[in-house]
C-alpha positions in Angstrom: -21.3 -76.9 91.7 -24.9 -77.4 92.4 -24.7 -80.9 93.2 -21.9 -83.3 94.5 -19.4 -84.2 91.8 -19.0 -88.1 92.5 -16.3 -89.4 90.3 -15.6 -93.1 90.4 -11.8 -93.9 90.4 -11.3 -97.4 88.2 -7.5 -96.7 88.5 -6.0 -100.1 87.9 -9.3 -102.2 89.2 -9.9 -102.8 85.5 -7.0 -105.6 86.1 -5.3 -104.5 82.7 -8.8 -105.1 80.8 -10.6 -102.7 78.4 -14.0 -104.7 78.9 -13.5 -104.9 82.5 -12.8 -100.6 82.5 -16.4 -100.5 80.5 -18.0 -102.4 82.6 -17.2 -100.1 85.4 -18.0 -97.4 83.4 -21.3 -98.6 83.1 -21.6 -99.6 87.0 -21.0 -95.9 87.8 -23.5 -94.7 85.1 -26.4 -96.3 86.4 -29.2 -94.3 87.7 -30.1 -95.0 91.7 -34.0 -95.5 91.7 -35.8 -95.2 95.2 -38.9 -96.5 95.1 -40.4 -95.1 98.0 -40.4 -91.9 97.1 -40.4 -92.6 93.4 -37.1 -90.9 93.1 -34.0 -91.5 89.9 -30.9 -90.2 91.8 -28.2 -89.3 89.2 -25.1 -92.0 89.3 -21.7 -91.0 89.5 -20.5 -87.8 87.5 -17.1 -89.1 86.1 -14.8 -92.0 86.4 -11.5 -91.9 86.3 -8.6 -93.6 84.6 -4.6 -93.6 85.5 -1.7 -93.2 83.1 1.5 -94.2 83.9 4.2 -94.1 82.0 6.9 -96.7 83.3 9.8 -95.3 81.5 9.4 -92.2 84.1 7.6 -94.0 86.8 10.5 -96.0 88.9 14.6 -96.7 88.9 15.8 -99.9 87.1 16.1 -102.1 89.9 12.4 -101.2 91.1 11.2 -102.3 88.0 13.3 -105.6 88.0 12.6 -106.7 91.6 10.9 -109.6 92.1 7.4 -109.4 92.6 5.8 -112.2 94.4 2.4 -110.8 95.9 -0.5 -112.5 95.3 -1.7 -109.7 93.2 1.1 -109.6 91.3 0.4 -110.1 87.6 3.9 -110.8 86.5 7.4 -112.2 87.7 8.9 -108.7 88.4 7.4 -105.6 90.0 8.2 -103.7 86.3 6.3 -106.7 84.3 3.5 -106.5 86.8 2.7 -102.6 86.1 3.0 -103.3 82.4 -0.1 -105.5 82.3 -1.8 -102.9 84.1 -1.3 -100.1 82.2 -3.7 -99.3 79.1 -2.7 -98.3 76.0 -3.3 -94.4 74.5 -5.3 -96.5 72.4 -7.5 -98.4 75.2 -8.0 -95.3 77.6 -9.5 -93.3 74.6 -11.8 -96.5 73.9 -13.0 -96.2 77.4 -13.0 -92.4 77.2 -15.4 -92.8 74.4 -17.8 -95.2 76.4 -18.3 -93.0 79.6 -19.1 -90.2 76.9 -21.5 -92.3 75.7 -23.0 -92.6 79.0 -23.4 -88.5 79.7 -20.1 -89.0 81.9 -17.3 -87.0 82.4 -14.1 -88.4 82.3 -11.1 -88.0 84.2 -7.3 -89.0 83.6 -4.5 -89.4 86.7 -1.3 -88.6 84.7 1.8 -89.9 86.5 4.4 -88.2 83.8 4.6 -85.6 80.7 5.4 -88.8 78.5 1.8 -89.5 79.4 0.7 -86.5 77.5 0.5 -88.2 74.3 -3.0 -89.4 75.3 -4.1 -85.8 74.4 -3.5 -87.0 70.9 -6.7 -88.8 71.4 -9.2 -87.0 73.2 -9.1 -83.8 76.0 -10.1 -85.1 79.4 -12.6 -83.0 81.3 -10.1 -82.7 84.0 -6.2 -83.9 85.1 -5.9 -85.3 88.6 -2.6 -84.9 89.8 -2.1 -87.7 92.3 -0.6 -86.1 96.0 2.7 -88.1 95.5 3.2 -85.9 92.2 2.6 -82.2 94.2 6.2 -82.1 94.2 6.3 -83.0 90.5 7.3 -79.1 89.7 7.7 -80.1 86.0 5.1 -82.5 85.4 2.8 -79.6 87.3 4.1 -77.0 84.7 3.2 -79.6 81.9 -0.3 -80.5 82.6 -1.0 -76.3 83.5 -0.1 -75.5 79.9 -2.8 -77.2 78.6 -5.5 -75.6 80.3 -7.4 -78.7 81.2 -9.3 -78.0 84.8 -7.2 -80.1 87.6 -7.5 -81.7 90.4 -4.9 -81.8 93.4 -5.0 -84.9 95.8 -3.2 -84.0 99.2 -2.7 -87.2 101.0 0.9 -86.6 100.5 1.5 -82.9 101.3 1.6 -80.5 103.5 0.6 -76.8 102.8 4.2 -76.0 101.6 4.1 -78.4 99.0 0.2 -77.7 98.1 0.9 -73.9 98.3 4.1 -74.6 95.8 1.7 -76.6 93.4 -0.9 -74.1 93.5 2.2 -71.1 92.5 3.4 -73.3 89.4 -0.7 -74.2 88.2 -1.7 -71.0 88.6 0.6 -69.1 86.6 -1.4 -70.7 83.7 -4.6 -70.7 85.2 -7.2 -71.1 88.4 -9.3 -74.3 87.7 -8.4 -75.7 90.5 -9.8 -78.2 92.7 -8.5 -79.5 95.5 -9.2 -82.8 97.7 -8.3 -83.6 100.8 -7.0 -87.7 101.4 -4.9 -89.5 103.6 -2.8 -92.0 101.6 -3.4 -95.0 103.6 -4.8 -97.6 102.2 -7.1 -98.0 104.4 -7.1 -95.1 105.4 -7.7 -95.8 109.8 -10.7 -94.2 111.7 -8.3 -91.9 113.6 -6.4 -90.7 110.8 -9.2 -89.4 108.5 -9.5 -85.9 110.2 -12.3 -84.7 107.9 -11.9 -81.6 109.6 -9.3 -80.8 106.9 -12.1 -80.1 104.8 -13.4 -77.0 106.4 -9.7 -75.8 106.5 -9.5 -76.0 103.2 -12.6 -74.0 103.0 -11.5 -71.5 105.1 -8.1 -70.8 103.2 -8.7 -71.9 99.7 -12.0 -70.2 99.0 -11.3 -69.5 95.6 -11.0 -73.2 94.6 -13.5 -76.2 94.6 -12.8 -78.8 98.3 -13.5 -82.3 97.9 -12.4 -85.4 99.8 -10.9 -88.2 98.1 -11.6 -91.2 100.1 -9.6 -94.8 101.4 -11.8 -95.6 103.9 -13.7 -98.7 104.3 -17.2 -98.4 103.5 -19.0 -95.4 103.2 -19.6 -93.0 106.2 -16.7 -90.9 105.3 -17.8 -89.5 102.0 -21.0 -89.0 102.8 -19.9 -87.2 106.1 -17.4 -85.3 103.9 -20.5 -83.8 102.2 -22.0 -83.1 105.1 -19.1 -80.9 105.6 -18.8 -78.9 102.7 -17.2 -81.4 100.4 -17.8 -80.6 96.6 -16.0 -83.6 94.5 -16.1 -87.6 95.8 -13.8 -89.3 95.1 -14.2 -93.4 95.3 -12.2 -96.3 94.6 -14.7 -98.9 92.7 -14.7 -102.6 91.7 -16.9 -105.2 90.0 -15.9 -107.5 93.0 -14.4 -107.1 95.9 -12.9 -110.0 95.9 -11.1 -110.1 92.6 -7.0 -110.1 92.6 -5.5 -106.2 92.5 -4.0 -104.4 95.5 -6.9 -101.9 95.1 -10.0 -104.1 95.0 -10.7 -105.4 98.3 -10.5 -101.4 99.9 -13.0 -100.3 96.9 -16.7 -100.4 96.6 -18.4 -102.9 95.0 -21.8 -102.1 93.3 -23.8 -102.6 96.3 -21.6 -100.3 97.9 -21.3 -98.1 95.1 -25.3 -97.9 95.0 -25.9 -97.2 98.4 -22.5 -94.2 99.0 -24.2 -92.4 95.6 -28.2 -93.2 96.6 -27.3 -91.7 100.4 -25.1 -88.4 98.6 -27.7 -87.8 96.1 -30.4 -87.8 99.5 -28.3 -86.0 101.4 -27.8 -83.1 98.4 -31.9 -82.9 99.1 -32.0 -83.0 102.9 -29.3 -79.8 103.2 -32.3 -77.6 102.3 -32.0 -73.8 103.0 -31.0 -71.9 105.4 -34.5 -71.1 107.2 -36.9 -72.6 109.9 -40.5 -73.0 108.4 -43.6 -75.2 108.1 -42.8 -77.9 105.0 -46.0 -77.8 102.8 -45.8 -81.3 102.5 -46.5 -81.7 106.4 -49.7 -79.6 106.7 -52.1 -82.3 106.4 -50.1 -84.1 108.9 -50.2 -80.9 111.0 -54.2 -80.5 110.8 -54.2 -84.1 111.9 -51.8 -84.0 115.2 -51.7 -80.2 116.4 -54.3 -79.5 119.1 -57.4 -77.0 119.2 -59.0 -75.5 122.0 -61.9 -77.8 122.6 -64.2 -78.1 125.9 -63.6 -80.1 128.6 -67.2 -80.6 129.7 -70.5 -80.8 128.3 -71.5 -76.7 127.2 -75.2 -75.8 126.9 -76.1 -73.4 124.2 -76.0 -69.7 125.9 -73.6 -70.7 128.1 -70.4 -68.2 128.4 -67.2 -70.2 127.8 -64.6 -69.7 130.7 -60.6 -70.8 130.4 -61.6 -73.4 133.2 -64.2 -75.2 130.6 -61.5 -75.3 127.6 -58.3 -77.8 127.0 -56.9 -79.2 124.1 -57.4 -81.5 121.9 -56.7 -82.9 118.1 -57.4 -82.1 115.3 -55.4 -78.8 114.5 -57.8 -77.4 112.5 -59.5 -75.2 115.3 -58.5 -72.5 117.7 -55.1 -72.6 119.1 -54.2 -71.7 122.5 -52.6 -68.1 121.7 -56.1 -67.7 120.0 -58.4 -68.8 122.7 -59.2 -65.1 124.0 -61.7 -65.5 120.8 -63.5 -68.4 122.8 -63.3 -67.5 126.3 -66.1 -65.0 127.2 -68.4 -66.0 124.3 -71.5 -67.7 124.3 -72.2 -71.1 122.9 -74.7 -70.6 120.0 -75.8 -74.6 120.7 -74.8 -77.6 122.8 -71.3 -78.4 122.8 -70.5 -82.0 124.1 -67.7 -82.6 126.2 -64.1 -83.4 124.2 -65.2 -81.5 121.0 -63.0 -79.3 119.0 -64.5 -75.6 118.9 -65.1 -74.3 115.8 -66.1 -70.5 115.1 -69.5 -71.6 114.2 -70.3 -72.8 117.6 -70.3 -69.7 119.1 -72.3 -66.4 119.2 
């Protein structure tokens, strides 16, 4: 990937709301504008939807517990993930809105009931979510149709990533894989971003990325530091809004600065070289030093090292150079403190 595929995770921050899902859409399409350099940083790259489907998703008794949280959006846990969940219907609506934007668009598929979305549209990749690595079948279900995935580990280990990676593969290598911790959030001391480069290190063939439940937004942008080729990001229109997801997401301020400082950051890595920017040399002129005299020189006069120092501008002799001033006669005047220039001497 030649830049840092950002993909803004709506998950169930759209609060069971089509318009509210579009309106995120459109928070993560905007362009980042920096006016001091006159710069329009690319927004995010995709957002991402889930898909549950709750006749696969928990036991009976889960779904009738009572569910008193104050984010709970119905009287039992099983009502409460019904008005979150979006119809086939619904996610192809918003599918159609982030297209409409140059987005891509990804789908979290929690079951192979969930498949029927692909009735609708193809999603431009499947993230398997890391409780679901051990999901052998649903693994095998989403491989068959070929559709680029993405494997979240915040719940595995390297058994249970190694075992995904056997069943995906068998259909084929578009593979991606991010590392999380599934804390939410996720504490400083538990992040261990170092899991990126070991992901590097033994699964070159496949695309790292860091899927983030931090606070804030240090970690992603460190993770790209690091290597990391996919963000992923929890975003909300408010922080403050009811949903067990929207006060540890980014709001657009948030969202703003984690894409403006990935998008710099993308431009600051550079190559791999030490050299003189061209965008410094008139800076250099300005502030390097020349060999200049260090007292008043009459014209015929030969130049010793004891009558030279240095001084600013650049633009004259350095000091590896001044074996072309020293011995040489002044071809006029020189006043003390002056830069010398070839023309002032015979």
């Amino acid at each position: 990937m030649s830049e840092t595929y950002i993909i803004g995770e709506i998950g169930q921050n759209h609060n069971g709301s089509v318009d509210l899902a579009k309106l995120l859409v459109e928070m993560a399409a905007r362009q980042i504008e920096n006016e001091l350099f006159d710069l329009h940083l690319k927004g995010m790259n995709a957002v991402k939807l889930t898909k549950r489907d709750l006749r696969e998703e928990l036991s009976q008794s889960q779904m009738s517990r009572p569910y008193s949280s104050p984010h709970s959006f119905g009287r039992t846990y099983g009502e409460h993930r019904e008005v979150l969940e979006l119809s086939d219907e619904e996610h192809f609506e918003v599918y159609r809105h982030a297209k409409s934007f140059g987005m891509d668009f990804v789908e979290t598929l929690c079951a192979k009931g969930c498949l029927s979305i692909l009735r609708h549209f193809v999603p431009d990749r499947l993230k398997v979510a890391s409780r679901d690595l051990t999901n052998l079948p649903l693994l095998e279900a989403l491989a068959e149709t070929r559709i680029p995935i993405i494997l979240s580990t915040g719940m595995a280990g390297k058994q249970e990533l190694d075992e995904a990676l056997e069943v995906i593969t068998k259909q084929h290598d578009q593979i991606s894989i991010l590392h999380c911790v599934s804390e939410y959030p996720t504490k400083p001391q538990n992040v261990n971003l170092n899991t990126i480069r070991y992901l590097k290190k033994h699964y070159p063939q496949y695309t790292i990325g860091f899927s983030d439940h931090t606070i804030g937004i240090a970690a992603p942008i460190a993770a790209v530091a690091m290597g990391a080729k996919i963000i992923e990001k929890h975003i909300t229109i408010d922080r403050r809004m009811k949903g067990t997801d929207q006060a540890g997401s980014l709001g657009p301020d948030g969202m703003n600065r984690m894409i403006r400082d990935i998008r710099l950051l993308e431009m600051w890595e550079g190559v791999e070289d030490i050299f003189i920017e061209g965008d410094t040399e008139s800076a250099r002129m300005k502030l390097e030093r020349s060999v200049a005299s260090n007292r008043p020189i009459r014209a015929g006069e030969v130049i010793g090292e004891a009558d030279i120092h240095l001084l600013s501008p650049g633009d004259g002799y350095k000091w590896r150079d001044r074996d072309q001033v020293i011995g040489r006669r002044a071809a006029a005047d020189i006043p003390v403190d002056e830069v010398i220039y070839p023309s002032m001497l015979q």
